[in-house]
DRENDO-1510 file (C-alpha; in Angstrom, 1 decimal, always signed):
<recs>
REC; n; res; u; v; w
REC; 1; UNK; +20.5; +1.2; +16.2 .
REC; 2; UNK; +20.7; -1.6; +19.2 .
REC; 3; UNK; +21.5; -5.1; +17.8 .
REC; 4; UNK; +19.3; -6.4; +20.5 .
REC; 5; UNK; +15.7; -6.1; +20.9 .
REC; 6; UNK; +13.6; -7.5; +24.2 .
REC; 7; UNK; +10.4; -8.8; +22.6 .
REC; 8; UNK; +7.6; -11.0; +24.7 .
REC; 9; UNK; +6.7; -14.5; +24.5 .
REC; 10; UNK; +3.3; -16.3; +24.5 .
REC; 11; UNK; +3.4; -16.8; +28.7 .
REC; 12; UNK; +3.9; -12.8; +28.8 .
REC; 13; UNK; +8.0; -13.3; +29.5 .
REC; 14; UNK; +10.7; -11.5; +27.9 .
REC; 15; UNK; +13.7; -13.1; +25.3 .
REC; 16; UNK; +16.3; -11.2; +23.6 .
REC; 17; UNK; +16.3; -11.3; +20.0 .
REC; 18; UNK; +19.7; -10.7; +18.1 .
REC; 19; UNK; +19.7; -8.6; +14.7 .
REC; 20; UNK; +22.0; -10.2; +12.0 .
REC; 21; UNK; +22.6; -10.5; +8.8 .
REC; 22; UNK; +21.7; -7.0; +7.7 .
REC; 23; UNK; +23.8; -5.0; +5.4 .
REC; 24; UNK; +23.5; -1.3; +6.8 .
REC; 25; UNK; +21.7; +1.3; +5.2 .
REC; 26; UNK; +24.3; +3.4; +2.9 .
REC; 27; UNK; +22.9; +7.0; +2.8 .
REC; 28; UNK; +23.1; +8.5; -0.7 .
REC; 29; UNK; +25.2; +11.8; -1.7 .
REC; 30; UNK; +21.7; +13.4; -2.6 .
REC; 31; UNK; +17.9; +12.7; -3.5 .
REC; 32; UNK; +17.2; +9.8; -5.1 .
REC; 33; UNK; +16.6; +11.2; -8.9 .
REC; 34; UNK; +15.6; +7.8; -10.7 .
REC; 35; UNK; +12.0; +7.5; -8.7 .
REC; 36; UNK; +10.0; +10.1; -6.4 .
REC; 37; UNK; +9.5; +8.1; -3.3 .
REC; 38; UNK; +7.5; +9.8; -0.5 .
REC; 39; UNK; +7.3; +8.3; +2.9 .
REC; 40; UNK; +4.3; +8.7; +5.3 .
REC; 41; UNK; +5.9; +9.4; +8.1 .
REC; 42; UNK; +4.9; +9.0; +11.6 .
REC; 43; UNK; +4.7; +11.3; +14.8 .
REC; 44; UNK; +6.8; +11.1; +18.2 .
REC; 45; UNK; +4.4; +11.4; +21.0 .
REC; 46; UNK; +5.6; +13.4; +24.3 .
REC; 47; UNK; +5.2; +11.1; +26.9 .
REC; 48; UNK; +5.3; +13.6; +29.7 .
REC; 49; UNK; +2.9; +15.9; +28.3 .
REC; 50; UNK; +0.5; +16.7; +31.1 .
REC; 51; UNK; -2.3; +15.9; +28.4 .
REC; 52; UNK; -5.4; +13.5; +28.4 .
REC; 53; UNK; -3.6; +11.0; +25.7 .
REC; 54; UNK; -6.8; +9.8; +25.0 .
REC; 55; UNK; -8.2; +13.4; +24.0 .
REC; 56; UNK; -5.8; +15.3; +23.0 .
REC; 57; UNK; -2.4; +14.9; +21.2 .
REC; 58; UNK; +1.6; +16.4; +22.1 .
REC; 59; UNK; +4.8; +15.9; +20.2 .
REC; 60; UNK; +8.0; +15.3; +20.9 .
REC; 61; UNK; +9.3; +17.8; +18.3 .
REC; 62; UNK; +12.6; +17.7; +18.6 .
REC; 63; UNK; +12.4; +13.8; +18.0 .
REC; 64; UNK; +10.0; +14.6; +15.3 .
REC; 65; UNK; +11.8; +17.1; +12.4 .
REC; 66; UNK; +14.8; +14.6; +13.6 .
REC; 67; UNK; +12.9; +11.7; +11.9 .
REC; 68; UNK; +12.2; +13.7; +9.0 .
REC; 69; UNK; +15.6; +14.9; +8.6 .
REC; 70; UNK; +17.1; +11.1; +8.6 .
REC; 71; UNK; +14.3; +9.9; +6.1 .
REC; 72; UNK; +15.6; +13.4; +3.6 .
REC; 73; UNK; +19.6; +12.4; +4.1 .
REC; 74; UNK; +17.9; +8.8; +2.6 .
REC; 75; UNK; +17.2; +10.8; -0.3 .
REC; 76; UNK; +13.5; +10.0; +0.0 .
REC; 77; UNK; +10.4; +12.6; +0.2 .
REC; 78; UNK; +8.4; +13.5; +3.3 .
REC; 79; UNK; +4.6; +13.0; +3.2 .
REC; 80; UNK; +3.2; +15.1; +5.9 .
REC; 81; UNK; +0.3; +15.3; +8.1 .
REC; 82; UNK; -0.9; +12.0; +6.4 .
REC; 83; UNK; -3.2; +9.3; +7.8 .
REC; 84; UNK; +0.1; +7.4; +8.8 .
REC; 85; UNK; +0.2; +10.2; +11.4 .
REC; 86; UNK; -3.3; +9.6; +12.8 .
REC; 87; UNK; -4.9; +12.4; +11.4 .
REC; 88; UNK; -8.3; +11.9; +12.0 .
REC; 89; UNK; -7.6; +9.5; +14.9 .
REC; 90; UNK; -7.2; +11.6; +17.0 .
REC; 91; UNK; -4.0; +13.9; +15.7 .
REC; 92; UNK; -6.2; +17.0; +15.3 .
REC; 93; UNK; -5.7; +19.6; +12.9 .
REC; 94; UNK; -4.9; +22.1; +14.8 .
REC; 95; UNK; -1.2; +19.8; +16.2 .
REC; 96; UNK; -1.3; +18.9; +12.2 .
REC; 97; UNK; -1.2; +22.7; +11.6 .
REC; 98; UNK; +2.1; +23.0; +13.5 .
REC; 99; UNK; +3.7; +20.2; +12.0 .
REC; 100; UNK; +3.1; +21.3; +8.7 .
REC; 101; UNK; +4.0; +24.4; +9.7 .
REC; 102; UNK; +7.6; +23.4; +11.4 .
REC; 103; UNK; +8.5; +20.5; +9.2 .
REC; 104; UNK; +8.5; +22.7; +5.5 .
REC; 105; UNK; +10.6; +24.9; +7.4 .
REC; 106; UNK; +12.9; +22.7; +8.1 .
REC; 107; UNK; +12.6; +21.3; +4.4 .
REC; 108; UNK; +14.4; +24.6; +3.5 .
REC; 109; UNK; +17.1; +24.3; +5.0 .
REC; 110; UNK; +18.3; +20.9; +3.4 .
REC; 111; UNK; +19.4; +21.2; -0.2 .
REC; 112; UNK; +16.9; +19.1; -2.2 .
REC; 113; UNK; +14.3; +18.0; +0.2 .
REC; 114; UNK; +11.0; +17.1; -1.3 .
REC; 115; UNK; +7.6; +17.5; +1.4 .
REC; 116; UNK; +3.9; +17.5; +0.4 .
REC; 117; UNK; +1.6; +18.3; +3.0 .
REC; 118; UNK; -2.0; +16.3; +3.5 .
REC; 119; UNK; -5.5; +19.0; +3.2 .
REC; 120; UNK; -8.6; +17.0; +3.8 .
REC; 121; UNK; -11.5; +18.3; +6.1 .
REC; 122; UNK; -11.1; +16.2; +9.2 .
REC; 123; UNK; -11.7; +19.5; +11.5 .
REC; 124; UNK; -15.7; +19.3; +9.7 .
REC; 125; UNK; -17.5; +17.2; +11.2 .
REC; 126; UNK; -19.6; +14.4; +8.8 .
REC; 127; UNK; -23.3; +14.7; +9.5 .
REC; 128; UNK; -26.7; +15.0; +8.1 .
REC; 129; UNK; -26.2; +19.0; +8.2 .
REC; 130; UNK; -22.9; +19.0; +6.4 .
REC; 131; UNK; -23.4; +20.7; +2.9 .
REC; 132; UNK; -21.2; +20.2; -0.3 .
REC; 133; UNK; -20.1; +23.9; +0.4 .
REC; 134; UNK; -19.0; +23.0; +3.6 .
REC; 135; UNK; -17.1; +19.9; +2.4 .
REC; 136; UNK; -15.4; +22.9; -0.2 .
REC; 137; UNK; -14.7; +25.5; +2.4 .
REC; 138; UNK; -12.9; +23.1; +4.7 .
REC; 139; UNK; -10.5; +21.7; +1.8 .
REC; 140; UNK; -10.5; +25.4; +0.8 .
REC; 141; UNK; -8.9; +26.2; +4.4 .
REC; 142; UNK; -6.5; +23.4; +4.7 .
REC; 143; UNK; -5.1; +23.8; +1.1 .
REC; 144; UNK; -5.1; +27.4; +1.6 .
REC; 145; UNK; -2.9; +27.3; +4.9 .
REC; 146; UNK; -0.5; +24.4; +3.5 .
REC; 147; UNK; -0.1; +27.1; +0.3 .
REC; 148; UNK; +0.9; +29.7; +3.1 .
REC; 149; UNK; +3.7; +28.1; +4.2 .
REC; 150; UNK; +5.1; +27.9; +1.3 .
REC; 151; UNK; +3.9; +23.5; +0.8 .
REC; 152; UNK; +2.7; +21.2; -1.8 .
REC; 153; UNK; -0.6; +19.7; -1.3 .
REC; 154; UNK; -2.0; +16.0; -0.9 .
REC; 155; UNK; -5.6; +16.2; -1.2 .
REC; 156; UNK; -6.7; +13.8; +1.7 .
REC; 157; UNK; -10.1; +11.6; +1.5 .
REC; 158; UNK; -12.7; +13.4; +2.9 .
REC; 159; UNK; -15.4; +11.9; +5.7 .
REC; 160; UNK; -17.6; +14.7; +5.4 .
REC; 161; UNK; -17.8; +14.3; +1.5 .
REC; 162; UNK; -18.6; +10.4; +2.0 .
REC; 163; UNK; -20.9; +10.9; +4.5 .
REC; 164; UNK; -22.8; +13.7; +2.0 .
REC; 165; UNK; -22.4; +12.7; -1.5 .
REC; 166; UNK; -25.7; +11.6; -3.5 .
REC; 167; UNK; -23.1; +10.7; -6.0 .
REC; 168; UNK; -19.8; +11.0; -8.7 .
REC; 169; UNK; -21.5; +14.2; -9.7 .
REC; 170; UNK; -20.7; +15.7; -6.3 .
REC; 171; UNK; -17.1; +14.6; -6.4 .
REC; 172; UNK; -16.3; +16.1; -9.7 .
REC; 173; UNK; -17.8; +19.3; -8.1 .
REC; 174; UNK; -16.1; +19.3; -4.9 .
REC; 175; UNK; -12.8; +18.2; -6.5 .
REC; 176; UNK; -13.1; +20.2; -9.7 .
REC; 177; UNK; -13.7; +23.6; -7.6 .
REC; 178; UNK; -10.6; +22.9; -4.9 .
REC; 179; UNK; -8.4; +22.0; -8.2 .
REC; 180; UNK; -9.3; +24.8; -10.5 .
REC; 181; UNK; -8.1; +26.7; -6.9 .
REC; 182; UNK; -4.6; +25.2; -6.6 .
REC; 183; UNK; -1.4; +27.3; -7.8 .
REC; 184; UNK; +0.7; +23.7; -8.2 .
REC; 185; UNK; -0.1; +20.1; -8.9 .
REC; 186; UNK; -1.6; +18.1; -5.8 .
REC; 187; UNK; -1.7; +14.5; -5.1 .
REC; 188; UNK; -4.8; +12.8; -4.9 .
REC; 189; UNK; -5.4; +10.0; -2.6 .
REC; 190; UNK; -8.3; +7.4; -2.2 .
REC; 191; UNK; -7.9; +5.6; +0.5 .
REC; 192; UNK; -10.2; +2.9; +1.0 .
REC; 193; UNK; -12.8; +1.9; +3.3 .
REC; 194; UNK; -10.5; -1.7; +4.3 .
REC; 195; UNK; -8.1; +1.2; +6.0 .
REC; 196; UNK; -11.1; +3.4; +7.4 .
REC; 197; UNK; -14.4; +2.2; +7.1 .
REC; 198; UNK; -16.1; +5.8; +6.9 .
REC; 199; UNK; -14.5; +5.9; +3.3 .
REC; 200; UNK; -17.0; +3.2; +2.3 .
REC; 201; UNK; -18.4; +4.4; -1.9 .
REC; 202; UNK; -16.1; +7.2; -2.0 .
REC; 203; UNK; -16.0; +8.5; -5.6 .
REC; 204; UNK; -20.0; +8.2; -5.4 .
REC; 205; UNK; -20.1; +4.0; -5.9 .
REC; 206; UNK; -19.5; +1.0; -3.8 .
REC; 207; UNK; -18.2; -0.4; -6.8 .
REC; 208; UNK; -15.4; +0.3; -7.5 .
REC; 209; UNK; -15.2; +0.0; -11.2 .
REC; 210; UNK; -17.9; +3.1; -11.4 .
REC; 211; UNK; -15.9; +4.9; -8.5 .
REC; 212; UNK; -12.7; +4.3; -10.7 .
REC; 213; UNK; -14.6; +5.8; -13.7 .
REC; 214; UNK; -15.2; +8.8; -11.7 .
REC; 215; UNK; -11.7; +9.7; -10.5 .
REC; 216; UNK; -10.7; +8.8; -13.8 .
REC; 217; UNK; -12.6; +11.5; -15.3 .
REC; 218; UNK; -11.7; +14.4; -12.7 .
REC; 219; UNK; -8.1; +13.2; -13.4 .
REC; 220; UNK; -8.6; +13.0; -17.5 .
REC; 221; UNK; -10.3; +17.2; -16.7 .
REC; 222; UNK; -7.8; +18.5; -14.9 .
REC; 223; UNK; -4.2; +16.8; -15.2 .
REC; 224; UNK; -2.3; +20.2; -15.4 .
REC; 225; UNK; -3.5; +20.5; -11.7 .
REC; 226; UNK; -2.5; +17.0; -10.6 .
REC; 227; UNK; +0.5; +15.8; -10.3 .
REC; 228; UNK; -0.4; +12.3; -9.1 .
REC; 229; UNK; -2.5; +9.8; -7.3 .
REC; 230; UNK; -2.1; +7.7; -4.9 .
REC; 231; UNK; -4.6; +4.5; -4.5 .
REC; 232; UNK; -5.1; +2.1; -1.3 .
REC; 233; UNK; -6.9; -0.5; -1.9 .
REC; 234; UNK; -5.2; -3.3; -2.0 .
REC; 235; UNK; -5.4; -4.1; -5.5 .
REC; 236; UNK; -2.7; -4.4; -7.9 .
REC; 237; UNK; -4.8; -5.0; -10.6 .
REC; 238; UNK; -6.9; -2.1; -10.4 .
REC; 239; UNK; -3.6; +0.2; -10.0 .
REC; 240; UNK; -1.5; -1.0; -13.1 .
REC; 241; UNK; -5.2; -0.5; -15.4 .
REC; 242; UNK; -5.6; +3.3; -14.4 .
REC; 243; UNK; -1.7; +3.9; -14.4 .
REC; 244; UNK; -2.7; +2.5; -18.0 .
REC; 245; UNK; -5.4; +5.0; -18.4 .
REC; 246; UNK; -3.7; +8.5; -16.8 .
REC; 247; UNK; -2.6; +10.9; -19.1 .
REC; 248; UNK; +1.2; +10.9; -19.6 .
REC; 249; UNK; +1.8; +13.7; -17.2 .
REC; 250; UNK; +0.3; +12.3; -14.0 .
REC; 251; UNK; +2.3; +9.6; -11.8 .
REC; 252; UNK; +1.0; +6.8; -10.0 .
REC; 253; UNK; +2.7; +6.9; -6.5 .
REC; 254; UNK; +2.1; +2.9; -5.7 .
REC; 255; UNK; +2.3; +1.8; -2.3 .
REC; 256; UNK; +4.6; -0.9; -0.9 .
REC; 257; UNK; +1.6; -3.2; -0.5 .
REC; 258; UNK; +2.7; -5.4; -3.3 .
REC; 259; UNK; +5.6; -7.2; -5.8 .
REC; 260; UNK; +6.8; -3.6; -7.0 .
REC; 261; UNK; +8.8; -5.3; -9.9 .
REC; 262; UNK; +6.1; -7.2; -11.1 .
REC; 263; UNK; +4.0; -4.1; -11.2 .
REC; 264; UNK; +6.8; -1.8; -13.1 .
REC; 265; UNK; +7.2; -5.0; -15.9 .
REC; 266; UNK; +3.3; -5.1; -16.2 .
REC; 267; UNK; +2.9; -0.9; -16.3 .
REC; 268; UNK; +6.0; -0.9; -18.9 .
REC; 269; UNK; +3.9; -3.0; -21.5 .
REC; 270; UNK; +1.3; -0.5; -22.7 .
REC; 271; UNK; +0.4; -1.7; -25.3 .
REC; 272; UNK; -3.4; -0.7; -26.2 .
REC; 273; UNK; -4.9; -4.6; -25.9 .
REC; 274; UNK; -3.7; -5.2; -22.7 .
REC; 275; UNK; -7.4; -3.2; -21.7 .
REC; 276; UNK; -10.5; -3.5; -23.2 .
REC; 277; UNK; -14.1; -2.2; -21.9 .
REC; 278; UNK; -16.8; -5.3; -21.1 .
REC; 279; UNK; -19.0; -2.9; -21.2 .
REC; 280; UNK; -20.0; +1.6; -19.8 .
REC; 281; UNK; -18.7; +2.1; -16.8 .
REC; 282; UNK; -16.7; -1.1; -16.2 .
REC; 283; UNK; -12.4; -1.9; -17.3 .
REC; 284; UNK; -11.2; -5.2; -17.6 .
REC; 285; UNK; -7.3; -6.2; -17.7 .
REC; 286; UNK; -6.8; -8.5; -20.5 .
REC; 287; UNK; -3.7; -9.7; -19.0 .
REC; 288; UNK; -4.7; -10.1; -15.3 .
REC; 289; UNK; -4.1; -13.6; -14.0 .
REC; 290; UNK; -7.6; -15.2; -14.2 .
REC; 291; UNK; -9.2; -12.8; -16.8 .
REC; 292; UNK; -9.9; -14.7; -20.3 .
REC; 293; UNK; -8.4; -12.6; -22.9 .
REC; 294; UNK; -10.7; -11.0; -25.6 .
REC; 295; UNK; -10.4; -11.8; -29.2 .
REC; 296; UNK; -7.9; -9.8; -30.7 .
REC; 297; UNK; -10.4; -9.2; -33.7 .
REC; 298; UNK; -13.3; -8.8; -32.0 .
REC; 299; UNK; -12.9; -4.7; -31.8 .
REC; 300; UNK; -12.1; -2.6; -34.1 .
REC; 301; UNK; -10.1; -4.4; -36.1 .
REC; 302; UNK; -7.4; -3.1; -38.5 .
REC; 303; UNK; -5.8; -4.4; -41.8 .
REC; 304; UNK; -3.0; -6.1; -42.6 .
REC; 305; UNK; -0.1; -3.7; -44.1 .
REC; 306; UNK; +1.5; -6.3; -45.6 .
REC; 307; UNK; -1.9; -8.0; -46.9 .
REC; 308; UNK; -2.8; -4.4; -49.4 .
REC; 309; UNK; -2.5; -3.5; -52.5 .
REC; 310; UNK; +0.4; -0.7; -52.8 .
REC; 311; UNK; -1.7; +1.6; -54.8 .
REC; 312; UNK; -4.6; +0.7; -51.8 .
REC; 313; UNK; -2.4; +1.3; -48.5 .
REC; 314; UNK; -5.1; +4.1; -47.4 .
REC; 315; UNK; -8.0; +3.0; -48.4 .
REC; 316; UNK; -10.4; +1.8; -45.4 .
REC; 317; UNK; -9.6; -2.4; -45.0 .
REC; 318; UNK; -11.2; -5.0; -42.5 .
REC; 319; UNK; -9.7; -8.0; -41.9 .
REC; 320; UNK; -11.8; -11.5; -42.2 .
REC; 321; UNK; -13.2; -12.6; -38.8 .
REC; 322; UNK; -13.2; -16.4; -39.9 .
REC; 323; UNK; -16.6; -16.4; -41.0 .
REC; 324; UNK; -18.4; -15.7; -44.0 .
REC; 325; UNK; -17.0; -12.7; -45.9 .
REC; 326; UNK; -19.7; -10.4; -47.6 .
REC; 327; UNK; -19.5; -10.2; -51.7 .
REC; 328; UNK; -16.9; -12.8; -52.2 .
REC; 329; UNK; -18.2; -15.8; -54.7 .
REC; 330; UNK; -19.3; -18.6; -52.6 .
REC; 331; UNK; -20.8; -22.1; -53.2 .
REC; 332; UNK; -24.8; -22.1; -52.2 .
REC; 333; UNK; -25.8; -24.4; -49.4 .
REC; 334; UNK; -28.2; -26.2; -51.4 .
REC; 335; UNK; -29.1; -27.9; -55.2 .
REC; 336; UNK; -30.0; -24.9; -57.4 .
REC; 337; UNK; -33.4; -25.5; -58.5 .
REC; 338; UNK; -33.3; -26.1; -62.7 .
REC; 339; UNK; -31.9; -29.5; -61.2 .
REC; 340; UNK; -28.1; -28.9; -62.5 .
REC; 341; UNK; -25.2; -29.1; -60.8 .
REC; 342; UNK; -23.8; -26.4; -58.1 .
REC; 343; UNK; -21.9; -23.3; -59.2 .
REC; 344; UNK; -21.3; -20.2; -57.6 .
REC; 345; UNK; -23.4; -17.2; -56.9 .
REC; 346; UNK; -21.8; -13.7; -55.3 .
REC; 347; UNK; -23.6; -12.9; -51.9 .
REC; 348; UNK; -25.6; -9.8; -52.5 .
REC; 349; UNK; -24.8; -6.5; -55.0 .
REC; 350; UNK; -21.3; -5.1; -55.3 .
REC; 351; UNK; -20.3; -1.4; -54.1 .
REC; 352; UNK; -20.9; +1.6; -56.2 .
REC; 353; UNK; -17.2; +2.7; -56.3 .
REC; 354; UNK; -16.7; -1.1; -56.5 .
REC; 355; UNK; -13.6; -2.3; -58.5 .
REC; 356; UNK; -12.6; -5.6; -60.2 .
REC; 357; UNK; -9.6; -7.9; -58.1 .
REC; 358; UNK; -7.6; -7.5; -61.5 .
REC; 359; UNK; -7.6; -3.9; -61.5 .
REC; 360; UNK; -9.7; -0.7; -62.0 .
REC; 361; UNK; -12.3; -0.8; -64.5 .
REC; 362; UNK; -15.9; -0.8; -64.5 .
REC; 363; UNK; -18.3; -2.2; -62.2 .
REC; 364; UNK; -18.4; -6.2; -61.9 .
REC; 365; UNK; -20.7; -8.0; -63.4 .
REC; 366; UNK; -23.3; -9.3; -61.0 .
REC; 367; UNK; -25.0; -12.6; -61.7 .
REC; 368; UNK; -27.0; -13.4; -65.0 .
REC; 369; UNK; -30.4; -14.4; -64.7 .
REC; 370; UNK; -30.7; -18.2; -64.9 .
REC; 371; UNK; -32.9; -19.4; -67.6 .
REC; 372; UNK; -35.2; -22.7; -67.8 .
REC; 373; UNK; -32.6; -25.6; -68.7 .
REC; 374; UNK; -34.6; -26.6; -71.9 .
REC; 375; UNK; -35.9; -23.2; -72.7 .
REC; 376; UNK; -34.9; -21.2; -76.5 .
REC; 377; UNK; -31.5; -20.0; -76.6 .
REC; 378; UNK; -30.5; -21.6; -73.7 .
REC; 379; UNK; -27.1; -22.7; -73.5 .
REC; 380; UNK; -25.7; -26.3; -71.7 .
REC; 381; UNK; -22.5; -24.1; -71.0 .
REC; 382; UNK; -23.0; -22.3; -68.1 .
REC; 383; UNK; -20.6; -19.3; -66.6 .
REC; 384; UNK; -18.3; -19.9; -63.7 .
REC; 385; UNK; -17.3; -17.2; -61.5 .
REC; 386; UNK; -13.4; -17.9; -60.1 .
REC; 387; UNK; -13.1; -18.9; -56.5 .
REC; 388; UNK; -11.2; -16.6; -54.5 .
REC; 389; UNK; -8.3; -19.1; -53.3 .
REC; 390; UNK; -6.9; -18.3; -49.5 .
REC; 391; UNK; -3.9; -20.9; -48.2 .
REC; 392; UNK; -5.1; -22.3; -44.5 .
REC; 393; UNK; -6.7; -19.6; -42.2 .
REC; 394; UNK; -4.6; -17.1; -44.1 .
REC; 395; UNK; -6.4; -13.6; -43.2 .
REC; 396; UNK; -7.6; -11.2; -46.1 .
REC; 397; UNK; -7.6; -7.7; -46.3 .
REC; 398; UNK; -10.3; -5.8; -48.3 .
REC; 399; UNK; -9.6; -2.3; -49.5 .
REC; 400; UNK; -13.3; -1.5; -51.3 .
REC; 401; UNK; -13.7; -5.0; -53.2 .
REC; 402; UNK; -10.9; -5.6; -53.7 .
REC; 403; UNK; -9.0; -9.2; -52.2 .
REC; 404; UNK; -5.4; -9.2; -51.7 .
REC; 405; UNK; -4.3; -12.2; -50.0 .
REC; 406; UNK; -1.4; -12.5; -47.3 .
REC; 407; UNK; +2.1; -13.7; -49.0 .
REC; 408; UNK; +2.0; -17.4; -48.1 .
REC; 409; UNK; +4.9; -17.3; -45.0 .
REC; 410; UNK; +8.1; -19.8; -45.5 .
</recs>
């Protein structure tokens, strides 16, 4: 590679920039076996094709499958025929055909070299005609030819299906029917409409938490026939919460649009909190910068090991929310009405299969009915029921009735 490069000014001269500093590029003794890392490769053009360049396209092969053979000695994968390759800007499918064609040929002759192909329907043209079997019989063609050669597939985001979707249903259809097709796993790629505005509501939505739902669901349906996705949109957030939410055996192939080890540190912490549901339709990261956090009680709460009863580790337990705890003795708010002094009532009726905090037995006693202070029999000595103590905001765990109390830390 030249250490010099002639690069123009401002006022339209030239100036000679050195390269420096730079620690060459050590080619590894095989494919890189930690990480699958494809590269969207680009074309060479043939700049002395006798061709309309604005029309039609010509490559320089020779430069071309030379490319792809020094990003395979790098140990990385080749991702074919992708947008990176102006497919659909004017690198028609019929040059893409060739490609494909030539460069998983050469894939065979190099031990371990990875290629997946991209299938889309960019030789259909989107319009008010265009029919969901349409859409299907064009991916059904490209996916069938890549197969031919002997490829993997990357199915590409379709024009024609954005243009003629009335919504997710159609999506599942169209991508349900090429997938249930498939002999191995394919790649699924949503590209969004900040990269090519025709995308705009793919998966059926403009927003894109409803459009995430959607690929969600085609992924959760058919993961034996997907063996990854790959998202553009330019949010990091969005990609660590569905990594989050694909079964384990689909990848997320991430792009280099963003702090990579950030992302891995973030992906590595799975642990079920991190995402909670605001409400259908719609995922929230609890640990995005700039999202509150939920309560960690608020759903679905569950006990306390430590805080049971040994004999009562299976039975069902809730922990206290900080509020008022149903059926546990509590002072009433106001002066009890015979004009004596305030004792304790239990908040409504115990359980059927309730039992006693001191052990099994028979069913508490629920309170006696209060008598006229100066009426016959009535006794000055009135019956107390025992506080349930709790040390500070120590949480309780309940298994039927029964209150065992945290051990007090030290």
């Amino acid at each position: 590679m030249a250490e010099t490069l002639r690069l123009p000014r401002a006022d339209g001269t030239l100036t000679s920039y050195h390269l420096a500093g730079a620690t060459p590029v050590t080619s590894p003794a095989g494919p890189i076996r930690s990480r699958i890392a494809y590269a969207a490769v680009h074309v060479v053009a043939d700049p002395l094709a006798a061709i309309n360049p604005t029309l039609e396209a010509a490559l320089d092969w020779d430069a071309t499958l030379a490319y792809r053979r020094y990003i395979w000695s790098l140990g990385l994968a080749v991702a074919e025929a992708m947008d990176t390759s102006q497919r659909g800007m004017g690198f028609d499918w019929g040059t893409a055909r060739e490609l494909i064609r030539r460069a998983v040929a050469e894939a065979r002759g190099i031990p371990g070299a990875r290629i997946a192909s991209g299938a889309g329907t960019d030789h259909l043209e989107p319009g008010q005609r265009v029919t969901l079997a349409d859409v299907e019989a064009a991916y059904e063609e490209q996916c069938a030819f890549i197969e031919s050669v002997g490829g993997r597939i990357i199915l590409m985001a379709s024009r024609a299906l954005a243009a003629g979707a009335k919504g997710g249903d159609d999506y599942v259809k169209v991508y349900g029917r090429i997938l249930a097709q498939v002999r191995e796993p394919v790649i699924i790629h949503w590209l969004g409409d900040m990269f090519d505005p025709a995308l705009a509501g793919y998966w059926g939505s403009h927003d894109l938490d409803r459009a995430t739902e959607t690929l969600l669901a085609i992924v959760g349906e058919y993961a034996p026939k997907i063996d990854g996705v790959k998202i553009s949109l330019l949010d990091q957030a969005r990609e660590i919460a569905m990594r989050r939410r694909f079964p384990r055996s689909v990848r997320m192939y991430t792009g280099d649009d963003f702090d990579d080890p950030r992302r891995r540190r973030a992906v590595e912490r799975r642990a079920p909190r991190d995402l909670r549901r605001d409400r259908p339709g719609r995922v929230r990261c609890a640990s995005c910068p700039g999202r509150r956090r939920p309560h960690p009680l608020r759903r679905d709460p569950g006990a306390d090991p430590s805080a049971l009863a040994p004999r009562f580790r299976r039975a069902h337990a809730l922990l206290q929310d900080r509020r008022r705890v149903r059926r546990v003795p509590q002072r009433p708010p106001v002066a009890l009405q015979d004009g004596g002094r305030n004792g304790e009532r239990t908040l409504g009726g115990p359980p059927r299969r309730a039992v006693r905090s001191d052990g099994p037995g028979g069913p508490p006693a629920g309170p006696r009915p209060r008598r006229p202070p100066h009426a016959p029999g009535a006794s000055r000595r009135r019956r107390r029921v025992a506080p349930v103590r709790t040390a500070g905001s120590v949480r309780l765990a309940f298994a039927d009735i029964l209150v065992a109390p945290k051990p007090a830390r030290s």
